[in-house]
C-alpha positions as CSV (number, residue, x, y, z in Angstrom):
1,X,-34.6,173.0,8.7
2,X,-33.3,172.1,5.1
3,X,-35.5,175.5,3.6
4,X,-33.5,177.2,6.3
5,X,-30.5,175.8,4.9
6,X,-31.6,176.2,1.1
7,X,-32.2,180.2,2.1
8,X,-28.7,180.6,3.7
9,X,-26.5,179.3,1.0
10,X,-28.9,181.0,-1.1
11,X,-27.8,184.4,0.3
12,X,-24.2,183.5,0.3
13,X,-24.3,182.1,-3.4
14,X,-26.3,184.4,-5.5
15,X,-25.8,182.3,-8.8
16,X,-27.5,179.2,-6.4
17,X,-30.3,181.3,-6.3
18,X,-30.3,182.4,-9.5
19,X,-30.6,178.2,-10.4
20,X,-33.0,177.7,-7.3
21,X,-35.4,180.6,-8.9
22,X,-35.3,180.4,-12.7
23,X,-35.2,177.5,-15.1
24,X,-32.6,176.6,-17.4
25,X,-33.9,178.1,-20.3
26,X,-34.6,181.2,-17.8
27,X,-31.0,181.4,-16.9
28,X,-29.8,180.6,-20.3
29,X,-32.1,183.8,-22.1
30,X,-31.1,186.1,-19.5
31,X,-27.0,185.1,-19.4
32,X,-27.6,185.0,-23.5
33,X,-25.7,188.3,-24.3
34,X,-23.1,188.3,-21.4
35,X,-21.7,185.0,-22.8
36,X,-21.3,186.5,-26.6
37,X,-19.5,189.5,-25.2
38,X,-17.2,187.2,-23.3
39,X,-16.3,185.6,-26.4
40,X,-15.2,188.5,-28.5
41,X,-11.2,188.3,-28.8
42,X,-8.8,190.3,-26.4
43,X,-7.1,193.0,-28.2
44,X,-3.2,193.0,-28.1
45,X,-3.1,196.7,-26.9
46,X,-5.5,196.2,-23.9
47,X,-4.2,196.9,-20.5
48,X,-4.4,194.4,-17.7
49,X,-7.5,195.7,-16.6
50,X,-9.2,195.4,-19.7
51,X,-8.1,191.4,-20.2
52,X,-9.7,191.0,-16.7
């Protein structure tokens, strides 16, 4: 019953999975380069798309 459980929040909460399959250090290498591009500066110019 709780593996049931695990498996459906699971497949409505990817980033759950993601923690339930990988370890931290896992998570951490493969969400390395995604977190330095999110903290490069928002131009002035950029259109409300782009700030999103």
């Amino acid at each position: 019953m709780a593996r049931l459980l695990i498996q459906s929040v699971c497949a409505v909460i990817p980033f759950l999975f993601l923690c339930l399959a990988y370890s931290l250090d896992e998570v951490d290498q493969m969400t390395r380069e995604l977190r330095k591009k999110s903290k490069q500066p928002i131009p002035e110019d950029a259109s409300g798309f782009e700030r999103f």
